[in-house]
C-alpha positions in Angstrom: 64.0 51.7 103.6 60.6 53.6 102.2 61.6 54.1 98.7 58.1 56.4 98.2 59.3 58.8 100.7 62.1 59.6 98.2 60.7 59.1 94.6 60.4 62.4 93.3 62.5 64.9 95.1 63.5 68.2 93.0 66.0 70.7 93.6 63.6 72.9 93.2 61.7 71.5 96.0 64.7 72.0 98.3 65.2 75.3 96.8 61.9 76.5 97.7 62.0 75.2 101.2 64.9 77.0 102.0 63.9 80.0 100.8 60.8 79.9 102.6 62.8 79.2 105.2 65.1 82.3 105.0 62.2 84.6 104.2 60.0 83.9 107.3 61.6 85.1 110.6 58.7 83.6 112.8 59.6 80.1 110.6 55.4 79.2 110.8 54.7 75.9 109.6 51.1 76.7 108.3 52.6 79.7 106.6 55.7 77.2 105.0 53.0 74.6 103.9 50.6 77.0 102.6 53.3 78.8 100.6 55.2 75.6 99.6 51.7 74.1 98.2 51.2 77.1 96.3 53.5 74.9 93.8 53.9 71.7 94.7 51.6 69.0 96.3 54.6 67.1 98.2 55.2 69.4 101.3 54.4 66.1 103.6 56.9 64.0 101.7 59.6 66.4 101.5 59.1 67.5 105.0 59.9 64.0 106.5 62.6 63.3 104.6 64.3 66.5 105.3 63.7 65.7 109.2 64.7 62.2 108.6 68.0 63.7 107.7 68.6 65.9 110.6 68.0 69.3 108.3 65.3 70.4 109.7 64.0 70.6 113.1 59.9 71.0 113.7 57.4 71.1 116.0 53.6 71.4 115.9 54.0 75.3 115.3 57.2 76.0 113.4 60.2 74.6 111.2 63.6 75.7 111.8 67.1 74.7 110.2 69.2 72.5 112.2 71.7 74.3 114.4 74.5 73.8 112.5 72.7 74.2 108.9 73.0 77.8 107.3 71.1 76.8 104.0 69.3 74.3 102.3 71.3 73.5 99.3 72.4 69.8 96.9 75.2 69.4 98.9 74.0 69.2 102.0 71.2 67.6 101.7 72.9 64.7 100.3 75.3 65.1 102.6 72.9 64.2 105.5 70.9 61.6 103.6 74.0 59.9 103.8 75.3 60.6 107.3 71.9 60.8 109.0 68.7 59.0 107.0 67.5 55.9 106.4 68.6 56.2 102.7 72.2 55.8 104.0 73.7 52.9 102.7 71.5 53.0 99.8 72.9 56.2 98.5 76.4 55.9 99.6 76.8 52.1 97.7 75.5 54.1 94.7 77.8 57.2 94.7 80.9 55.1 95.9 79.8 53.3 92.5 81.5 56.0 90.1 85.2 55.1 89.4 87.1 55.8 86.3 86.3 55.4 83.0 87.6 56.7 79.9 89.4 59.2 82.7 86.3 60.3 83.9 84.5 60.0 86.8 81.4 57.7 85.7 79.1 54.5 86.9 77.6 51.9 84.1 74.9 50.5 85.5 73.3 47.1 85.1 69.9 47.2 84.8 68.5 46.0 88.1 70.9 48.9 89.4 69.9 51.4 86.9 66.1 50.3 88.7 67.2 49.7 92.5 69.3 53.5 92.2 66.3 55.4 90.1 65.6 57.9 92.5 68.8 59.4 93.5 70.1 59.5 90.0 67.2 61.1 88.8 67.4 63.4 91.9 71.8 64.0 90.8 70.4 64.3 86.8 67.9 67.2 88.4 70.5 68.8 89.9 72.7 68.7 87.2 75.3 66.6 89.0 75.8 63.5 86.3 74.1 63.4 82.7 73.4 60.3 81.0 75.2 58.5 77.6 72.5 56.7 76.2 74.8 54.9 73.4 77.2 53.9 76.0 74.8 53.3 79.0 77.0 55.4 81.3 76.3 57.8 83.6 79.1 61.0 84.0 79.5 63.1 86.8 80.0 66.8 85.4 83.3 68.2 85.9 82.2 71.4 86.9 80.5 69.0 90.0 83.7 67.1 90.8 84.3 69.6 93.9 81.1 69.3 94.9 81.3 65.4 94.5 84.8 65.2 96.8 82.9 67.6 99.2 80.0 65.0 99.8 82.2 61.5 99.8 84.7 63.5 102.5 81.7 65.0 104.7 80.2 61.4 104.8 83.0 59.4 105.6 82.7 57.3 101.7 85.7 55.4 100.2 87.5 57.1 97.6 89.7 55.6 95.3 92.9 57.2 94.7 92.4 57.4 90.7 89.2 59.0 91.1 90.9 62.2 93.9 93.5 61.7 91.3 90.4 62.7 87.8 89.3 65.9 90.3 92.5 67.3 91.0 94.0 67.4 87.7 90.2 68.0 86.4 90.3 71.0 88.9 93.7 72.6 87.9 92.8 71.9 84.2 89.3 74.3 84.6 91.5 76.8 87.0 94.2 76.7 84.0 91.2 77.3 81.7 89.7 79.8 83.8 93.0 82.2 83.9 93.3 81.8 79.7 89.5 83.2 79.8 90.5 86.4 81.8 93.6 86.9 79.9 91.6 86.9 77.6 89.4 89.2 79.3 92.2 91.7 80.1 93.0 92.3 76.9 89.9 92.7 75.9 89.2 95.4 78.4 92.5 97.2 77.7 92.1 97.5 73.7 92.5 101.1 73.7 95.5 100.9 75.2 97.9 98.7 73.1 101.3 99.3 75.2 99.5 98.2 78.4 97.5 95.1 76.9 100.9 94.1 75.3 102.4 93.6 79.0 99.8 91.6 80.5 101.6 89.0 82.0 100.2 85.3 82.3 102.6 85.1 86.0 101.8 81.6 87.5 102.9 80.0 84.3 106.3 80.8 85.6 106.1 81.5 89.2 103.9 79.8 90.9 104.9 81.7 94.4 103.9 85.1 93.3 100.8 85.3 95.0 98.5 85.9 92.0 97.8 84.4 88.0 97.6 87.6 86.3 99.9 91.0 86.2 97.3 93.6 84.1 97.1 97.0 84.1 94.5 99.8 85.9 93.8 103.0 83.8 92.6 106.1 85.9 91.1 108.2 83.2 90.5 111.3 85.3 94.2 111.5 85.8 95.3 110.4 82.7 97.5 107.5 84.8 97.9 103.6 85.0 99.1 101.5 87.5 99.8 97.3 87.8 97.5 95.3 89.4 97.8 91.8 90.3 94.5 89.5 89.5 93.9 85.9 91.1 91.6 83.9 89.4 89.5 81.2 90.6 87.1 79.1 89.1 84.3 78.8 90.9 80.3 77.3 91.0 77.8 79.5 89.8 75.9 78.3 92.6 77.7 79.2 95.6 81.3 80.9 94.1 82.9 79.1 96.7 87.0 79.0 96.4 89.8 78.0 98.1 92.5 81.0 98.9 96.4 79.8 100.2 98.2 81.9 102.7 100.6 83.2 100.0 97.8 84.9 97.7 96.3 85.9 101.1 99.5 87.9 101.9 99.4 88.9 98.3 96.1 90.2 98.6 97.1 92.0 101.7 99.8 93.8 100.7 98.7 94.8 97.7 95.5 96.3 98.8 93.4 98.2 95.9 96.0 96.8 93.6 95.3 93.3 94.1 91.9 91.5 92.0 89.6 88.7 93.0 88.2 87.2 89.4 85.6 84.7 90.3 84.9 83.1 86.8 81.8 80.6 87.0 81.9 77.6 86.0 79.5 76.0 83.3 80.9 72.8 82.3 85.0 71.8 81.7 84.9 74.1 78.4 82.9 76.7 79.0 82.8 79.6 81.7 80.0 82.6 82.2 81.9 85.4 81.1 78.4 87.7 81.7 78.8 87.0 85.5 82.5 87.5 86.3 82.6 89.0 89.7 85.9 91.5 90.4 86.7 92.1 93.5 89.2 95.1 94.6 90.9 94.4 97.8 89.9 90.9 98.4 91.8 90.8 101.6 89.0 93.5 102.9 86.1 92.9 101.0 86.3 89.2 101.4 88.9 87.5 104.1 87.8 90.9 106.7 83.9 91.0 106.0 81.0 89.7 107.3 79.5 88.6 104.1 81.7 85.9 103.4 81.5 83.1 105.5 84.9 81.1 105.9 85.9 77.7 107.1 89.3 76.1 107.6 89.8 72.9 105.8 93.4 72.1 106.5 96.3 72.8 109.0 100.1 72.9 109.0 102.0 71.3 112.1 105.4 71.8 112.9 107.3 70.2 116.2 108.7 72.4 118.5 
């Protein structure tokens, strides 16, 4: 393996590809280098390690995504560093390294490790994946990354321990339980001037958890001097990509419910903290999100039954 081909990757090296990428529609190379070396002076490096890893697709003239790549982004790239370069092995004996410790998922190193695995971790400390103990010589994947983490070791095929799915689910519905607190929160925040209403906001999926939604709050139409009940689902999401997973019952909800029925996606910062600036509310999810065009979706499970 050429370790030099590696040292030094940033996210925001793959950041700026990508959106050089997306901005170009004739997808030049000599306009991608030129721009790209505008601000950094590794466009050769990065290059061949993004077509080492199937990304990327280029010729003498031009550079295009891979057919089945939409964007450049963390998790794909090391997705396909895994399944597709020559840093294979390499990276997937150091991520399959994390297990539990101290009921997190986290990797202590000895130091001809902490040496042979520099440049990935340094490349997963960039990205903000895992941050570093120095008392304790132990390296923690950040919660808010755990989803992320699961994505990677399923897309490329890596070992995962049943006590480390078993930190990211219970991780996952502690930030989600988290998450619906904040916009309770939220909610009564936003109804203040109206005492009646904020005293029946309703925290529902702490005692039915087959309703569909988290939340029952209230809508005010000023204009008409009326209110109405809504019905919020919160989800706890990545600031990065506010990706979430929606079942079948809050999608018949959502449905029904129309206008009535609230999307909250609440970002996530780290297991304690959330950006409450940047909540996005969405009326009508079941239009604006499962029926439009700017949401892409993908199935990740099925249900059988025999006939």
């Amino acid at each position: 393996m050429n370790e030099k081909k590696f040292i030094g990757i940033k996210l925001e090296h793959i950041n700026l590809f990508d959106k050089l990428l997306q901005k170009t529609s004739t997808s030049q190379h000599v306009w991608i280098k030129k721009e790209y070396e505008n601000n950094y002076n590794n466009f050769r490096q990065l290059l061949s390690v993004l077509t080492d890893s199937k990304l990327i697709i280029q010729t003498d003239k031009k550079i295009f995504l891979a057919p089945t790549i939409h964007e450049l982004n963390i998790d794909n790239f090391l997705v396909h560093l895994i399944n597709h370069s020559e840093y294979s092995n390499h990276i997937q004996k150091y991520i399959e390294s994390y297990k539990k410790i101290d009921g997190q998922i986290a990797y202590k190193p000895n130091r001809s490790d902490n040496v042979k695995y520099s440049n990935i971790r340094n490349l997963l400390i960039d990205s903000d994946f895992i941050h570093y103990n120095a008392s304790s010589n132990i390296y923690y994947f950040h919660p808010n990354k755990y989803e992320s983490f699961l994505n990677i070791l399923y897309k490329s095929g890596s070992v995962i321990s049943p006590e480390v799915l078993k930190i990211i689910k219970e991780s996952q519905e502690e930030i989600g339980y988290k998450a619906e607190l904040e916009v309770l929160k939220y909610e009564e925040k936003r109804l203040k001037d109206y005492q009646k209403l904020q005293n029946r906001i309703s925290h529902v999926s702490q005692k039915d958890s087959s309703a569909g939604y988290d939340i029952k709050s209230w809508l005010v139409e000023l204009d008409k001097g009326t209110f109405y009940e809504c019905y919020i689902e919160v989800k706890a999401v990545s600031k990065d990509n506010l990706k979430f997973y929606w079942s079948r019952n809050e999608l018949l909800k959502a449905k029904r419910e129309g206008s009535k029925y609230l999307l909250y996606l609440v970002p996530v910062v780290s297991k304690d903290k959330f950006d409450l600036k940047n909540i996005e509310i969405i009326p009508d999810p079941y239009t604006n999100v499962f029926k439009s065009e700017d949401w892409a979706q993908q199935i990740e499970s099925y249900s059988f039954k025999h006939l």
